[in-house]
C-alpha positions, -999 to +999 in steps of 0.1 A: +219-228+571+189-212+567+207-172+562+224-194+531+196-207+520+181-175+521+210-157+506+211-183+477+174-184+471+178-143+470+211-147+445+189-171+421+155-147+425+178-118+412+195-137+381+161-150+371+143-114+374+175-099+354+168-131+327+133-121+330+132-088+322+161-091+291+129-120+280+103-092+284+125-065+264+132-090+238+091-098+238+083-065+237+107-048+209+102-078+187+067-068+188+072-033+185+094-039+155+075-063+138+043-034+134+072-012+119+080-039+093+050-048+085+047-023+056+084-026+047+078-068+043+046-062+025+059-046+000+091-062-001+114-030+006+140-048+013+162-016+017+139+002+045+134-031+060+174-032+063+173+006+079+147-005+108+170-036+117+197-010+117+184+009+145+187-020+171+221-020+166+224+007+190+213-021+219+246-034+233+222-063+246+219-072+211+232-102+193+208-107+158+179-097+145+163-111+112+129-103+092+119-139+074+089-137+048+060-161+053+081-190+032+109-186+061+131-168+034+160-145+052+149-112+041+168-088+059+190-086+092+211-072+118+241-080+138+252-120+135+239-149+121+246-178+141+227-191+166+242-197+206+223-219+234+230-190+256+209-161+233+177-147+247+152-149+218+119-141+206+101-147+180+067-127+165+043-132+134+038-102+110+002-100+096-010-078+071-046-067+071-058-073+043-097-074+029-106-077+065-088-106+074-053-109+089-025-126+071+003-138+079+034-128+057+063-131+075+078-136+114+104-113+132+130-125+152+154-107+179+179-124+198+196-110+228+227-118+245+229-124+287+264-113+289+261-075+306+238-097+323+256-121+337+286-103+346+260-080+366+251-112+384+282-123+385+290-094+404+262-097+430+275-129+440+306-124+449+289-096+469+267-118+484+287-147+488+318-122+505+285-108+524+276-148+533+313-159+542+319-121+562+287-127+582+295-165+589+326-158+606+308-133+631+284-157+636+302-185+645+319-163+670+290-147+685+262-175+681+261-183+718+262-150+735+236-132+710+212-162+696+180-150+710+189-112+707+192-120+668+164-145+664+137-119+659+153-089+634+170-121+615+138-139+610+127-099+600+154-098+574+153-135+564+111-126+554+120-094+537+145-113+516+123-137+509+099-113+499+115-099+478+134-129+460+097-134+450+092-101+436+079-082+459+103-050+451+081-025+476+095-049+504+113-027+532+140-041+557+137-032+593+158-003+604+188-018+620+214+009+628+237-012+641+275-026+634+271-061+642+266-090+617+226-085+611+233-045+607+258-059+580+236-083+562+205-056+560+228-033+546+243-059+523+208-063+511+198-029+507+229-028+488+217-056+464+183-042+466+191-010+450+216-023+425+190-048+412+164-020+414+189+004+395+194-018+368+158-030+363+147+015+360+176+012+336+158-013+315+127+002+316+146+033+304+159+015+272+126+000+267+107+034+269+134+048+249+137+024+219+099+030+221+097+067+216+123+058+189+101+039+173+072+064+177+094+089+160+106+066+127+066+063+122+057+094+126+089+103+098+069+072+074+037+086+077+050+122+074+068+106+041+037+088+027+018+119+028+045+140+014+046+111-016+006+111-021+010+151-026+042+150-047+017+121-070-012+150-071+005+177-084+021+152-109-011+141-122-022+171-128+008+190-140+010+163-170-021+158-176-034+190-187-006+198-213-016+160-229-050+172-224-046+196-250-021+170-269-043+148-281-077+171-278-060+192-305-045+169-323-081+150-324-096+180-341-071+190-363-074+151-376-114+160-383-099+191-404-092+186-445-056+174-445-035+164-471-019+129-469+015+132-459-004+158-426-027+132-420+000+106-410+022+132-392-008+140-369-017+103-364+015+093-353+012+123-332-014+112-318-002+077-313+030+089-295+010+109-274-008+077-264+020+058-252+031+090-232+003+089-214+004+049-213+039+057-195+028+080-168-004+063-160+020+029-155+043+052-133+014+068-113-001+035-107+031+019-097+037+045-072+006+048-059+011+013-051+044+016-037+028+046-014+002+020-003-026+046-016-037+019-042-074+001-035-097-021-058-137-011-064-153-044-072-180-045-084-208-071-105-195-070-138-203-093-169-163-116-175-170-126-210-178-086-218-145-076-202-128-097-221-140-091-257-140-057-253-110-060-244-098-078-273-116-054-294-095-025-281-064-041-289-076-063-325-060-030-346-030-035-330-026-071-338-042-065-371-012-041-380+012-071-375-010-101-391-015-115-356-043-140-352-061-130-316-079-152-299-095-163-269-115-191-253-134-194-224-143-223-202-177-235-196-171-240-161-159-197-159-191-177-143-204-151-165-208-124-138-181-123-110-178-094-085-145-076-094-124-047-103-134-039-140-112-018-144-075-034-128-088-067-145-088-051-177-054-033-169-041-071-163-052-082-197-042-050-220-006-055-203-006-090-211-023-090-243-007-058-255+027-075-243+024-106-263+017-086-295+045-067-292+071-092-290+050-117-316+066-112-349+044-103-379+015-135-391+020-153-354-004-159-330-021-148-295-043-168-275-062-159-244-077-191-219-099-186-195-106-216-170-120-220-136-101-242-112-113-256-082-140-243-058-123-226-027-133-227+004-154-202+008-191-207-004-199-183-036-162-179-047-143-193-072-102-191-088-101-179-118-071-191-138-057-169-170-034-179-192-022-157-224-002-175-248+019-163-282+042-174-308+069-150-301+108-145-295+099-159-261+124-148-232+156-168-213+150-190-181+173-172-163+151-138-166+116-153-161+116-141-124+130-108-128+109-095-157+084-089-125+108-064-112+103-028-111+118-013-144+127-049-155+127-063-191+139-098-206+163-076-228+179-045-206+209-039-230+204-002-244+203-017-277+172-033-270+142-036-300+112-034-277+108+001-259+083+001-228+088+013-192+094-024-177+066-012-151+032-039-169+044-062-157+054-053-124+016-036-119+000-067-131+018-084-105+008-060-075-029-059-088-033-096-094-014-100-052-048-073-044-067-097-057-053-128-038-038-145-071-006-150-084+010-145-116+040-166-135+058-170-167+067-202-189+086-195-219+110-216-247+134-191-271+123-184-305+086-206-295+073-186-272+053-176-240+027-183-219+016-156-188-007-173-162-027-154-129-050-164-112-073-143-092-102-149-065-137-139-072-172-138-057-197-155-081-225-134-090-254-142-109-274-127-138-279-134-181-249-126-197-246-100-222-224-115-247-217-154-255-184-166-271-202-167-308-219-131-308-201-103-325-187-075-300-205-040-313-180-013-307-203+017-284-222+043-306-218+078-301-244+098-290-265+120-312-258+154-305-287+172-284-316+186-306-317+212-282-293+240-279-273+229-247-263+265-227-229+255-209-207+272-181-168+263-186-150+271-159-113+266-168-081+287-164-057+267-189-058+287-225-054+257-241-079+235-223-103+264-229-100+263-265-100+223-268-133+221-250-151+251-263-148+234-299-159+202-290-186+218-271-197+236-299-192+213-320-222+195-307-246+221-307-237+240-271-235+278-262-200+280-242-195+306-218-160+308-199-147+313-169-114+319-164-112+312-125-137+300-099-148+332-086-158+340-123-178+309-124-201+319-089-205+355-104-220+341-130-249+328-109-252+352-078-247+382-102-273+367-130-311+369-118-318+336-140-283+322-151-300+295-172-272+273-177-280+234-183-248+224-176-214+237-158-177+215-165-156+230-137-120+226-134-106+217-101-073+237-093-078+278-106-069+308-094-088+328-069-113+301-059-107+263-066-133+242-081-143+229-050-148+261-033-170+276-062-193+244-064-195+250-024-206+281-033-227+277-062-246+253-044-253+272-020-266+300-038-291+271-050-303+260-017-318+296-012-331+298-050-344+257-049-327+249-081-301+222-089-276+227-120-255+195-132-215+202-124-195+178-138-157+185-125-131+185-151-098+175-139-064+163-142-064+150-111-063+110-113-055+095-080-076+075-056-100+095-037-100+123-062-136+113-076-152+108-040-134+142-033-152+160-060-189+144-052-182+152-019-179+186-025-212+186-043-204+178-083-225+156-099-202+136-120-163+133-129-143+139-159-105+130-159-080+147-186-072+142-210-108+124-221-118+111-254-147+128-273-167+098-268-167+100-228-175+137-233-207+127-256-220+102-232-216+128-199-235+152-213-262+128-229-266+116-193-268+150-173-289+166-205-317+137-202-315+137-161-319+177-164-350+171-187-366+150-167-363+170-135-379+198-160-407+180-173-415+169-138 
């Protein structure tokens, strides 16, 4: 009775170690795959998501596995659908960090089947139980004549059993060499012993193997991110320096004596170049976002000033069609939030500049500002947007997918309206980075209204402009009474030319270099230099920008002087700024730039360098 009992209670120790550790492998790659979809769910890559989940198809043990968002949506899976009593599951959150918080934004769930599993145990007991019935027989045979000379090695083999039936796998049977019924039932369970130990190495084999697996497809991501943040440099700066010259020419050929009929060519010219470089900064920014390179600067910035300047970049626009602009802002709204200037205004231009395109001529466009309810957090508030027109409005059926990448209300090839289909898909992604949301109503032939709402800290401070005053447009700066002596370093012919005339044409004394090395020969080879300013280009032959302001400045340390070097670049990714002050320049200029910006650089490095003179 009690060799049953023990042969039983070993039997059910083996199938629930064997369930055990098909639980733990489920546990553990649902966890493991839920980091790896992290990323994929995030951004809503549905098709890599699909890829991953592929890979587990490779476990025989599986049955399903599905990726859900945080709404329980089905967003991708593997293997079958339907569910079985009998399936081993596991279930594990995806969080995103996010702003230094964790979010939930989705769950992972793998299900396993028990039948190699079972037919493994399956297997052991009718081992065991032939074992049981073999041993039985002896024993009923044999009892009387070889009780007490069994007694002792069976209660030995009845611990070990025991022992190990509660998981004790180092457990060691005493040697019994011989043929009779105990020698039998020792090697019986040696026999088990091994084949459960067997298959549990095997698992752990599988589980160490799906993991370096996983390792790998990571590594391959990561190696692909960085190979997409490179490919996104050298596009930045391969297109930006021809428009560079674009529109910097084309801006001083318009300040030329033209006739008429030149004067329009070169405006519209210039206003095509424009919209090219509207185009690839939406493309840029959209796959920066998709590379997960894309971060917000907030900062204290003044809402209502945002938001007429705003309004006053785009009032020619709508003036061209008749359109009435508006906007209105809620008492309630804080005057000074902490924010991304910049990405806000990015919102409202594609919004704004969207509404007057597809308003037809004397209709209307209407901005609302309101603040909704306080949130739960002390000192922030929900800002809530709403742009609103009179125009051809777009079909029910498209309101969703007009957030899509590439995605317009009208795709036919026929289509009136150009544009990339990527505002709206930006806005989208920068109002998410904000923690808002964005949405669409619209009637045919009525119009549309565009809502987000974004969260913001409240800031405090006198606001700069109030919903009556008059937005004055920025004055250019008067041109330095002194004659400014300035260092260009810049290998492009073209770029050269552009910004030696608008140099000169403010008064400076231009001298070029055509690579970096030029550029630090004109200091370590000059006694006094005398240069009150140096624009230095970033990527040249020879020596880099970087490397000649490295050495520049360190030709100052030994001299105790300090020269302004303002970097001049095409270069318009994230980090690209910090990049350049960390290399020790002084300010940033990205191509192609308006005179305007190059006015107020060099009013602000001119006084700075005056000052440091005086004193």
């Amino acid at each position: 009775m009690a060799l049953a009992l023990s042969t039983a209670a070993l039997t059910w120790r083996s199938h629930f170690l064997l369930q055990q550790e098909l639980v733990k492998h489920a546990e553990l790659t649902a966890k493991m795959q839920s980091q790896i979809l992290e990323l994929p769910l995030w951004d809503l890559d549905k098709v890599r998501a699909g890829r991953i989940l592929k890979l587990l198809g490779q476990d025989p043990d599986l049955h399903g596995a599905e990726l859900f968002d945080d709404s329980g949506k089905l967003v991708a899976w593997s293997g079958k659908l339907d569910d079985l009593p009998e399936l081993i599951s596991a279930v594990e959150p995806i969080t995103h960090r996010y702003k230094d918080e964790d979010r939930k934004i989705g769950s992972f769930r793998l299900r396993l089947s028990p039948v190699a599993m079972n037919s493994e145990f399956h297997k052991q007991i009718i081992l065991s139980l032939s074992a049981f019935l073999s041993l039985a027989a002896l024993l009923s045979l044999l009892v009387t004549a070889v009780v007490r000379s069994l007694l002792s090695p069976l209660k030995d083999v009845s611990s070990a059993m025991q022992r190990y039936a509660k998981g004790d796998s180092t457990v060691q049977l005493p040697h019994l060499s011989s043929n009779d019924e105990l020698g039998l039932l020792a090697r019986t369970f040696d026999g088990m012993k091994m084949d459960l130990d067997s298959l549990r190495a095997t698992l752990e084999e599988r589980v160490q193997l799906r993991t370096q697996e996983l390792q790998d497809a990571t590594l391959r991501a990561e190696e692909g991110m960085r190979a997409t943040s490179t490919f996104l440099a050298n596009m930045s700066h391969e297109i930006r320096t021809p428009m560079n010259g674009i529109i910097g020419m084309t801006d001083l050929t318009l300040e030329t004596s033209l006739t008429a009929e030149q004067h329009d060519n070169l405006t519209i010219v210039r206003r095509s170049a424009e919209s090219l470089l509207s185009i690839i900064n939406d493309i840029l920014d959209f796959s920066k976002i998709e590379a997960g390179k894309f971060n917000l600067h907030p900062v204290r910035v003044n809402l209502t000033s945002i938001i007429a300047h705003t309004l006053a970049l785009l009032g020619p626009r709508a003036a061209e069609k008749s359109i009435e602009l508006h906007y209105d802002i809620s008492p309630r709204v804080p005057n000074w939030i902490v924010a991304d200037e910049v990405r806000l205004s990015q919102i409202l231009v594609n919004l704004l500049g969207n509404a007057i395109k597809f308003t037809p001529h004397s209709g209307a466009v209407m901005l609302l500002v309101q603040a909704m309810e306080t949130t739960n957090t002390p000192g922030w508030t929900t800002l809530h947007f709403v742009v609103s027109d009179t125009g051809i409005g777009i079909p029910t059926d498209r309101l969703e997918a007009i957030f899509d990448a590439f995605s317009q209300a009208d795709d036919s090839t026929t289509r009136k309206y150009g544009g990339t289909g990527l505002g709206l898909t930006i806005s989208k992604q920068l109002v998410e980075l904000m923690d808002g949301r964005i949405w669409a109503e619209s009637i045919i032939e009525r119009g549309s209204a565009f809502h987000f709402t974004i969260k913001a800290e409240v800031s405090t401070g006198k606001s700069e402009a109030s919903l009556n005053q008059r937005i004055e447009l920025p004055q250019l700066p008067q041109t330095p009474a002194a004659k400014l002596r300035v260092l260009l370093a810049e290998d492009n012919v073209v770029n050269q030319m552009l910004a030696m005339r608008l140099l000169q044409k403010r008064g400076c004394e231009v001298v070029v270099a055509t690579n970096g090395q030029e550029a630090v020969q004109h200091f370590t080879e000059n006694a006094s230099p005398d240069f009150d300013l140096v624009f230095m280009d970033c990527q040249m032959p020879l020596l880099s920008g970087y490397e000649a302001t490295g050495q520049i400045r360190e030709w100052e340390k030994r001299r105790g002087s300090h020269i302004p070097i303002v970097a001049v670049t095409a270069n318009a990714l994230e980090g690209d700024r910090e990049r350049c002050i960390r290399a020790g320049m002084d300010d940033y200029l990205s191509k192609p730039f308006k005179p305007h910006e190059l006015d107020t650089l060099i009013k602000r490095w001119t006084s700075k360098t005056e000052h440091l003179k005086r004193s």
